[in-house]
LOVEXLO-208443 format. One record per residue: residue in one letter; x, y negated, z of N, C-alpha, C in turn. Coordinates in pm, whole numbers, plus 50000, padded with zeros to 5 digits. Last residue first. Example, Ala and Ser with C-alpha at 12.3 -4.5 7.8 and 13.67 -1.06 7.14 Angstrom:
BEGIN
+--------+-------+-------+-------+-------+-------+-------+-------+-------+-------+
: marlum :  n.px :  n.py :  n.pz : ca.px : ca.py : ca.pz :  c.px :  c.py :  c.pz :
+--------+-------+-------+-------+-------+-------+-------+-------+-------+-------+
:      S : 51285 : 50225 : 50708 : 51367 : 50106 : 50714 : 51290 : 49997 : 50787 :
:      A : 51319 : 50569 : 50780 : 51230 : 50450 : 50780 : 51320 : 50330 : 50780 :
+--------+-------+-------+-------+-------+-------+-------+-------+-------+-------+
END
This chain:
BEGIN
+--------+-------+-------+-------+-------+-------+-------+-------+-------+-------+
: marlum :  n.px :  n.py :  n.pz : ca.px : ca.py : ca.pz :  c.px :  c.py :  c.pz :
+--------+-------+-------+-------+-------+-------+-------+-------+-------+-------+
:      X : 49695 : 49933 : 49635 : 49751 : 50069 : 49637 : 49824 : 50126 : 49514 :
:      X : 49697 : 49620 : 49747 : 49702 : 49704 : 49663 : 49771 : 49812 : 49670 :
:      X : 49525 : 49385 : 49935 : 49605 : 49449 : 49919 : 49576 : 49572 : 49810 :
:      X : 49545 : 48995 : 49979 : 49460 : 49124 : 49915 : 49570 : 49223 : 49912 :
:      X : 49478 : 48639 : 50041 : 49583 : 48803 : 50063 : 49481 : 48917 : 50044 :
:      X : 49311 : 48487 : 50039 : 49424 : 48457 : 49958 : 49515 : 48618 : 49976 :
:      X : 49084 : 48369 : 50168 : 49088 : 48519 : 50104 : 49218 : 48477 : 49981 :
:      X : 49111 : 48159 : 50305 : 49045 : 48174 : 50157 : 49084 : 48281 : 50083 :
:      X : 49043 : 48252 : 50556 : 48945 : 48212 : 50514 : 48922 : 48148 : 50399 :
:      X : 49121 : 48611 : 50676 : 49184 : 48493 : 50550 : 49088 : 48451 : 50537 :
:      X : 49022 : 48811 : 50791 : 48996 : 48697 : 50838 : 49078 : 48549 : 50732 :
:      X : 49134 : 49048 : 50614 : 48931 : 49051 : 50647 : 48907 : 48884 : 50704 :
:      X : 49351 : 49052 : 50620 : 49293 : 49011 : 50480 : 49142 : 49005 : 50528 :
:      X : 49412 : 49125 : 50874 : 49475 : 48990 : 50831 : 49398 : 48973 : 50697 :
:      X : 49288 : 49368 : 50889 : 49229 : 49263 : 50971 : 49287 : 49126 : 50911 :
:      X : 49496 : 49508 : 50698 : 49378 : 49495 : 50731 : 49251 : 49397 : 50735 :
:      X : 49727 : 49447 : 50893 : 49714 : 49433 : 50747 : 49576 : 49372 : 50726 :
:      X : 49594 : 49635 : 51089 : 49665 : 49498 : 51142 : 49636 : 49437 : 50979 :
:      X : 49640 : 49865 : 50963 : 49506 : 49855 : 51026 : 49552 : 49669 : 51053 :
:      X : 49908 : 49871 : 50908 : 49794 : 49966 : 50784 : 49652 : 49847 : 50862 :
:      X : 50119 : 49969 : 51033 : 50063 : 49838 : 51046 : 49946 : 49827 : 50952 :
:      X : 50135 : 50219 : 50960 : 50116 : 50177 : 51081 : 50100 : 50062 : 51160 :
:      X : 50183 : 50265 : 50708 : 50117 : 50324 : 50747 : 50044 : 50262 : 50921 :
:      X : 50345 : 49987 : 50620 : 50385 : 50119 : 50608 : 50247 : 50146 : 50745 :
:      X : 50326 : 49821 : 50267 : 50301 : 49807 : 50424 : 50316 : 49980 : 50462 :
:      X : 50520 : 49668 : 50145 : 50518 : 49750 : 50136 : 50503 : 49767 : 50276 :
:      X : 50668 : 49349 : 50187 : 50533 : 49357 : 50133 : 50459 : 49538 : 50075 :
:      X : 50740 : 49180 : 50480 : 50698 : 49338 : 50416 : 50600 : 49356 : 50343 :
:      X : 50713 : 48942 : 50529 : 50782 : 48985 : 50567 : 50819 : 49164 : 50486 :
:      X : 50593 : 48653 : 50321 : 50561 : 48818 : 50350 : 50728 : 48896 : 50387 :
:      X : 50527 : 48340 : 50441 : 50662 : 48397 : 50400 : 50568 : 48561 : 50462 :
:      X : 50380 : 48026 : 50362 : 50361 : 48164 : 50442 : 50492 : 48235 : 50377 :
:      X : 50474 : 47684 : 50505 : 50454 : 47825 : 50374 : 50422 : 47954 : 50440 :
:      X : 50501 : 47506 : 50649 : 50362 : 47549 : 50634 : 50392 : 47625 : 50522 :
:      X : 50776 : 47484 : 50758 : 50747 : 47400 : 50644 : 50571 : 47416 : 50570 :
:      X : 50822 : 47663 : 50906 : 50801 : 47538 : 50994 : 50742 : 47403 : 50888 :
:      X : 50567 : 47941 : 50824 : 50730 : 47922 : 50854 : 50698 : 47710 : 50881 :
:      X : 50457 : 48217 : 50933 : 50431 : 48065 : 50851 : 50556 : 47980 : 50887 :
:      X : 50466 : 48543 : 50798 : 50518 : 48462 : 50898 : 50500 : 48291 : 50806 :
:      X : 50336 : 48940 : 50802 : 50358 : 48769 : 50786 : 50394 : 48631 : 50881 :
:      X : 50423 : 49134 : 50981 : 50405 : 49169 : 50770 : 50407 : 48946 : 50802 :
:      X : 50446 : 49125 : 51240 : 50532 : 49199 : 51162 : 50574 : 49161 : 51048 :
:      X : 50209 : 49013 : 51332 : 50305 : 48875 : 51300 : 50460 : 48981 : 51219 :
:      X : 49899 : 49023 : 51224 : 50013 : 49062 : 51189 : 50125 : 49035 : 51181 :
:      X : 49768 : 48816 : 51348 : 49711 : 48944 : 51334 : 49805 : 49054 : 51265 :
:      X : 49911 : 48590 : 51284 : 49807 : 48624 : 51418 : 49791 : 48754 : 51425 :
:      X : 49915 : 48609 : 51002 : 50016 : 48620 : 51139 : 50035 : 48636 : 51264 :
:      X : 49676 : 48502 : 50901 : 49771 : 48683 : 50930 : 49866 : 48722 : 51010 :
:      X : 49662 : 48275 : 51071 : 49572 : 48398 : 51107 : 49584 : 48538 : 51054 :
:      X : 49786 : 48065 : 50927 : 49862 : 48142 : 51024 : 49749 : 48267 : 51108 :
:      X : 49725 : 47924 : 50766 : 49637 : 47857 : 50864 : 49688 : 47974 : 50966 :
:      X : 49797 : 47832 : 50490 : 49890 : 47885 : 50536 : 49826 : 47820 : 50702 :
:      X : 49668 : 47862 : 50239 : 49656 : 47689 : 50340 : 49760 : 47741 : 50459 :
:      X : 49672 : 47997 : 49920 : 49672 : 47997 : 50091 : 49702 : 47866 : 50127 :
:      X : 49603 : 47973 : 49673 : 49506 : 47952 : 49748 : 49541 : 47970 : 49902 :
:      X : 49819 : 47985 : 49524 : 49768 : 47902 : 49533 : 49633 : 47875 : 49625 :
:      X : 49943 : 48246 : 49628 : 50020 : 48112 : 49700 : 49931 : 48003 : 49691 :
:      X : 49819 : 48526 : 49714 : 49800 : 48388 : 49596 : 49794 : 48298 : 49702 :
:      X : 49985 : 48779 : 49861 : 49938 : 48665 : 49852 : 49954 : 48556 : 49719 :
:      X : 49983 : 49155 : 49857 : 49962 : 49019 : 49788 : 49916 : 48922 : 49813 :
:      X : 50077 : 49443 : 49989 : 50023 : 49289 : 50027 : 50055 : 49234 : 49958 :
:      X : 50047 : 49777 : 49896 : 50113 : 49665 : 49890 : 50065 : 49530 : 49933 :
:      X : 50085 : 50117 : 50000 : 50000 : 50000 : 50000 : 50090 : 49876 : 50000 :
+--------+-------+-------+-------+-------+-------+-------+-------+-------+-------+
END
């Protein structure tokens, strides 16, 4: 499973990071930065939750 963010639509509002501070990180300049974009099984569920609360659904993941 892979994490994709469209840069153009993130606001970088730090709620994957919240919820995944492993796989994503907002860095001091408001970018989001993907720590891992090959998610491994066990952050699977965290992942997840980080694409269910994106409130512009900017991260999606692919198998």
């Amino acid at each position: 499973m892979k994490v994709v963010v469209d840069y153009d639509l993130c606001e970088s509002n730090a709620l994957c990071m919240d919820c995944a501070p492993e796989v994503f990180r907002v860095e001091d300049d408001d970018t989001l930065t993907v720590l891992i974009e090959e998610i491994p099984d066990d952050l699977r569920t965290k992942v997840e939750e980080a694409v269910r609360l994106c409130p512009r659904q900017a991260i999606a993941l692919e198998t």
